[in-house]
N, C-alpha and C positions, 0 to 999 in steps of 0.2 A: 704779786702786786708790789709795785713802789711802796715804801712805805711813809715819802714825802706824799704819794696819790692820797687826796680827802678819800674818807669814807663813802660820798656821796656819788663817788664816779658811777655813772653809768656803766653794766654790765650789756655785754654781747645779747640782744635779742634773740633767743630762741624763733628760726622760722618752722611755722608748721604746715608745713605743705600741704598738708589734708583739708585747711581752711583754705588754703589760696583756691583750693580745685573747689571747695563748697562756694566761697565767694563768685569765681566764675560762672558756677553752672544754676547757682541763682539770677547774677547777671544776666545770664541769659534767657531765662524764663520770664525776666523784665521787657529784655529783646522781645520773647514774640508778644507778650503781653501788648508792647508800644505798635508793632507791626500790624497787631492785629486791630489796634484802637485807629490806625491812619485807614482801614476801610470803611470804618464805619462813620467815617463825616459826610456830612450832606454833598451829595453830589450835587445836587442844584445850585448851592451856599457855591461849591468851588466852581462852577462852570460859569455862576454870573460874575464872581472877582476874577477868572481869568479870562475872560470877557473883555472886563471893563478893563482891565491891565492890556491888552491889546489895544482897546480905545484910546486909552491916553498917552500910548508908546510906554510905557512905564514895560512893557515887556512885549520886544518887540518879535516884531513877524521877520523880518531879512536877519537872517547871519549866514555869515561866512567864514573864513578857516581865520583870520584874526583874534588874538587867542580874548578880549572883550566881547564880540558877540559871540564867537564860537560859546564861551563859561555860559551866556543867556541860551546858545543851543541844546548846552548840558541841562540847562535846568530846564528846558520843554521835555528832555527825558524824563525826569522828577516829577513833571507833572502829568506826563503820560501814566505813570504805573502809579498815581492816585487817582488818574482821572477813568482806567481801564478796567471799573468793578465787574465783578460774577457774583453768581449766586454764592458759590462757595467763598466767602468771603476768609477762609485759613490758605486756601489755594491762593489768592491774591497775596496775603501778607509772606508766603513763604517763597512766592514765584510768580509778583506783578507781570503782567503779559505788556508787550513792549511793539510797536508794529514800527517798522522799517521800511528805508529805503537805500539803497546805497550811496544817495547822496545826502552826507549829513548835516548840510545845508538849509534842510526841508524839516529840521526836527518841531521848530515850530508851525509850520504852514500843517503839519498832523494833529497838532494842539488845537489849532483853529477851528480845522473840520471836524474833528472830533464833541467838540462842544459847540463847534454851528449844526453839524447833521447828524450826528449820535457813530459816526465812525469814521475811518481813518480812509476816505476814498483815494488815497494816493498811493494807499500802499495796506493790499489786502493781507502779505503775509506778515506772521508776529513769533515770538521768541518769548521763551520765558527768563526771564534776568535774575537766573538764582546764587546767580555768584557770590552776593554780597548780604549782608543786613539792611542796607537801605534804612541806616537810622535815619538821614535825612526827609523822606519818607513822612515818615512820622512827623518831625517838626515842622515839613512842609505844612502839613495836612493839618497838623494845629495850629501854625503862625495865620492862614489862610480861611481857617475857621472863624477865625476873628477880626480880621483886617484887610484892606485889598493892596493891590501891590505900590502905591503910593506910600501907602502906611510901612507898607513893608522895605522899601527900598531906604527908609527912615529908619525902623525900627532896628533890621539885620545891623548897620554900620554903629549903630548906636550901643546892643547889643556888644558888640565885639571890640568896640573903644572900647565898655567900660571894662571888661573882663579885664584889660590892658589894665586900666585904673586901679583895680581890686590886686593887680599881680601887684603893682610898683609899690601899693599899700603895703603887702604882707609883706614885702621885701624889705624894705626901710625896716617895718617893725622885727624883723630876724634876726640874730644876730650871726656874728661872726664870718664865715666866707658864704653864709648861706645868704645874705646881706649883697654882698656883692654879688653873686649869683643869679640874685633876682633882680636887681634892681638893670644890670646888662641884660638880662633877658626882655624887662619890663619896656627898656629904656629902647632896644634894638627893637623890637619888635614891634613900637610902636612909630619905630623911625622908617624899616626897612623889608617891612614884611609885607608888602605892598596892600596892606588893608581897605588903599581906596578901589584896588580892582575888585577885590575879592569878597569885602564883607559885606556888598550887597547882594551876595548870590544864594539862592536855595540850597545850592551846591556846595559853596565852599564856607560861608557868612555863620551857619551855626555849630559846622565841626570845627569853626576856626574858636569861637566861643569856648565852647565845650573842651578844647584842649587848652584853653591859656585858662580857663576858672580851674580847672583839674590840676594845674601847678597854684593856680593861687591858693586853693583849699590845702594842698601841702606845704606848702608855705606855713599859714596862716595855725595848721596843725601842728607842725613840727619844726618848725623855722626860729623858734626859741634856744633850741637844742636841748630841752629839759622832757625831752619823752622819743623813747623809739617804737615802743611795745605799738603794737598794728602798723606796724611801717609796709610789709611785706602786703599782708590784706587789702592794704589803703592802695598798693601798686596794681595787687593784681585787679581791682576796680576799675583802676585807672584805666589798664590796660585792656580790659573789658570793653567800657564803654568806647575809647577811642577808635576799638576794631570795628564795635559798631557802627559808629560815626564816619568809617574810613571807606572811599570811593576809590583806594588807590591813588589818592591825591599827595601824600610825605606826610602826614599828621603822625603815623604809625612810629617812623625812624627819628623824625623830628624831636619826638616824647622822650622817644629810648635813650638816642644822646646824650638827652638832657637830663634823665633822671639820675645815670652814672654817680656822674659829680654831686647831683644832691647828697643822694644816700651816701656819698662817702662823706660831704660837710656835716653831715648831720648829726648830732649827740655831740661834739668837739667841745662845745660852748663847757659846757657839766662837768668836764674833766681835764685840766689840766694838761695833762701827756696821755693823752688815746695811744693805744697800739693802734700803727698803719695794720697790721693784719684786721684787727677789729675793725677798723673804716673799711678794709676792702673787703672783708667780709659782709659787710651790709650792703654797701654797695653793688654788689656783685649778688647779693638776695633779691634785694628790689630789682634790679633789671631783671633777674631769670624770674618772677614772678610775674612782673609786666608785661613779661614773651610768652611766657605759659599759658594767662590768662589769654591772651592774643592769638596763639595757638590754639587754645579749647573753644573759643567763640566761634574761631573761623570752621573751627570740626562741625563743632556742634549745628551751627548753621548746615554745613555741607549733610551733615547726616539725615536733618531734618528735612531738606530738600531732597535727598537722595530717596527718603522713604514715603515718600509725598509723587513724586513726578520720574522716581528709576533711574537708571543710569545715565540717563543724558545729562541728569542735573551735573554727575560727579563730571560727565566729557567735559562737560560746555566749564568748566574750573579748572581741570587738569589743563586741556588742549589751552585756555587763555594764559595760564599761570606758564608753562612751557613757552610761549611767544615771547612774555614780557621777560623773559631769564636769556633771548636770544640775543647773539651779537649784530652787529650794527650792519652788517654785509645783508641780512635779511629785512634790513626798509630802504634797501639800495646806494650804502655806501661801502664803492671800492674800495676790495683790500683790508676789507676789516672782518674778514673769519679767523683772525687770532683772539684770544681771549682777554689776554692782559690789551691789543693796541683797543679794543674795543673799550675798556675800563676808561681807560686815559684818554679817548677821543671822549666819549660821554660827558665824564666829568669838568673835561677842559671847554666842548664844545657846550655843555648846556651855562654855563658861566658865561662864555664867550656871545654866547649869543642870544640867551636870555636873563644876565645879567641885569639888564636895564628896568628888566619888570620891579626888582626892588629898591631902584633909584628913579622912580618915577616918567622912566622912559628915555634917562638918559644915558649914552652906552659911554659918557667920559666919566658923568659921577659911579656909574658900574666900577670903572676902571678904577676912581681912588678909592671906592669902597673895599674892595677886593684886595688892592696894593697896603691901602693902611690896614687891614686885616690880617695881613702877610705879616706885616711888621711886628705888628700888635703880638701875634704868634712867635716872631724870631727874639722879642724884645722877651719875653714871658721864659721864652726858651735860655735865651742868654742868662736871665738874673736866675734860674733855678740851676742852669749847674754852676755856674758860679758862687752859689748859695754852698753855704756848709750846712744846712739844713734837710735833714734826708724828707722830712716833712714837706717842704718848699718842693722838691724835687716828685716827689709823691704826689701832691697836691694839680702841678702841673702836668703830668704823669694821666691823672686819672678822667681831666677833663681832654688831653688829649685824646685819650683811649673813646673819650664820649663821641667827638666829633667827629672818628674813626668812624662810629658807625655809621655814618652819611654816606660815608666812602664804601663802606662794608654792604652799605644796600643799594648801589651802582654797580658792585663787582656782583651780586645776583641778578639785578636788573638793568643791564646796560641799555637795551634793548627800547623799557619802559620811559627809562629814565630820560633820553633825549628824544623819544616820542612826543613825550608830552611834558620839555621843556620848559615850558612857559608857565605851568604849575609844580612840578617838581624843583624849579631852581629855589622853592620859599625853604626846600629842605635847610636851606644854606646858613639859616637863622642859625643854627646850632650853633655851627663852627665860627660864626660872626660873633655872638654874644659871647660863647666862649674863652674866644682871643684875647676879647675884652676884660674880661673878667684873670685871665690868668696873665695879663699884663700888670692890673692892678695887684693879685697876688702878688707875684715875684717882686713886687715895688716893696709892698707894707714886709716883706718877708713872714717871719714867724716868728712870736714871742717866746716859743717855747723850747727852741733848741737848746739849753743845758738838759731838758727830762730825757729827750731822744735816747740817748745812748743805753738806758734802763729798759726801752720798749724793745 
């Protein structure tokens, strides 16, 4: 140890893996606990508010592949597998039954019939949808329990500003780069994360919630930098519910990014000269904890259903998880069975062409979004190596490495990723806030570069 370092520096947190895996696998007895509590709401209570939500357009009956009513398509799915009860009401929470048509156009005109005539006359065959947790599910079935979709199309956006409100809170009050962290996450996020399409969805409106309160709560925990001890636990939570909460929509990679850089700002404030090993140590904890837990929820889910409904459960997961990892030659773009042009089409092309969703629809503000983001990145890059601060150079270093993983989960999912464009581009929030955020770094530099040389 220095022996300029105060007594009071914060020491390296011991992780203990054996809690992160109890924390998960509690989590998930929450899981089915919530899954199991979305069957048991009155199905009359939801058939007359989705009813009257028809009545009033508040949720309509036409959609079409436009990615605004297509998200109202998605969520007549949502409310198919609360509206689709059995007897067995654990066989619903772990394998809502789902009826189909090939044209997914129609997902609402099945909502309709289903609650005008007690079934899906347009489409007799059905599917069990065990892929996922279907937290959603759940909040559906509570937000719905209580309110009809007026109330609701109020309540979701309201909801999910304030979670924004509550991050930009915790951030100001943080200190140090954990400060700046949040306050560009708070700030972008509430600028560019296209919250007026999304936060009134069933679908996207409460895991949008759910993942910005889950950085405000670390924030508001450790964003002083005078405590690490359950850093590790508090992640693999995180990472728990979020998998919950996740449709496959970027919530999952969005988190990861972002947690990177926290855990590495984090403790700084308490000491002086932190060893970079000690920051990347932590950092590099809380992210393999957030993946683990994310890991164990999706198992555990998959096992439960595996043991419930047999191996189709595990096909119908494997076979869709193998589609969304495929290159771009298989949704019919020439010339793209190489792997790397398939990466670099995806990424360039979901940018390129649904850029505008989080500039309000316009594909020029896309353009300087994207450009001064660039900058924002070359300018953050310029002052850390020019910086004599190995700290500075670190620091930039690490939130890079974050918004890597945006890129990181494009080169497994190239396939998904410009599928379903129009909601995967919100991935993008990372490396935006980010840029932002390691611009102002390299600006204020580091106070601490005489201690460096000691660590």
């Amino acid at each position: 140890m220095n022996p300029e370092e105060p007594m009071t520096a914060i020491r390296p947190a011991r992780t203990s893996w054996y809690f992160v895996v109890l924390v998960s696998i509690f989590a998930n007895f929450v899981f089915l606990a919530l899954s199991f509590f979305s069957t048991a709401v009155s199905r009359d209570d939801l058939t007359e508010r989705i009813a009257r939500g028809f009545e009033s357009g508040s949720l309509p009956v036409e959609t079409d592949l436009r990615f605004e009513t297509w998200m109202l398509g998605n969520e007549c799915l949502i409310l198919q597998m609360i509206l689709n009860d059995e007897d067995d009401r654990l066989r619903q929470a772990l394998g809502p039954k789902v009826y189909y048509r090939d044209d997914d156009s129609r997902q609402c005109y099945l909502v309709r019939d289903l609650i005008r005539d007690g079934y899906a006359k347009e489409a007799p065959n059905f599917f069990r949808y065990t892929r996922y947790w279907h937290g959603h599910n759940a909040t559906a079935a509570a937000l719905l329990s209580t309110m009809d979709f007026t109330g609701l199309r109020f309540m979701l956006p309201l909801m999910a500003y304030g979670s924004i409100g509550a991050l930009a809170l915790a951030g100001l009050f943080a200190a140090g780069r954990l400060r700046i962290v949040g306050l560009s996450l708070a700030i972008s996020g509430a600028s560019f994360w296209a919250l007026q399409y999304f936060a009134h969805s069933l679908g996207h409106g409460p895991a949008d919630t759910i993942f910005v309160l889950g950085f405000a709560l670390l924030f508001f925990r450790f964003g002083s930098g005078r405590r690490v001890n359950g850093y590790a636990g508090s992640c693999a939570a995180f990472g728990a519910v979020i998998t919950y909460m996740e449709f496959f929509t970027g919530q999952l990679p969005t988190a990861a990014a972002l947690l990177l850089p926290f855990g590495y700002f984090l403790g700084a404030q308490s000491d002086p000269a932190p060893a970079l090993r000690q920051k990347w140590e932590r950092a590099l904890s809380g992210l393999l904890a957030f993946t683990l837990a994310a890991a164990l929820t999706i198992a555990i889910k998959q096992l439960l259903a595996y043991l419930y409904f047999g191996t189709d459960a595990l096909t119908a997961f494997t076979d869709n998880l193998y589609i969304y990892t495929q290159n771009l030659d298989q949704i019919g773009f020439v010339d793209q069975d190489n792997r790397l042009k398939s990466i670099i089409f995806a990424a360039g092309g979901v940018v390129w062409k649904w850029g505008k969703v989080l500039t309000y629809g316009s594909d020029a503000a896309a353009a300087a979004l994207f450009f001064a983001t660039s900058l924002a990145w070359l300018g953050g890059a310029f002052m850390a190596w020019r910086s004599k601060s190995m700290a500075v150079r670190s620091e930039f270093l690490v939130c890079a490495m974050g918004a890597g993983v945006i890129i990181a989960w494009i080169t497994l999912f190239p396939y998904h990723t410009l599928g379903h464009g129009w909601f995967m581009i919100r991935m993008f929030l990372a490396p935006i806030a980010l840029g932002w955020a390691v611009l102002i770094i390299g600006w204020q530099g580091h106070p601490n570069t005489a201690h460096e040389s000691a660590h």
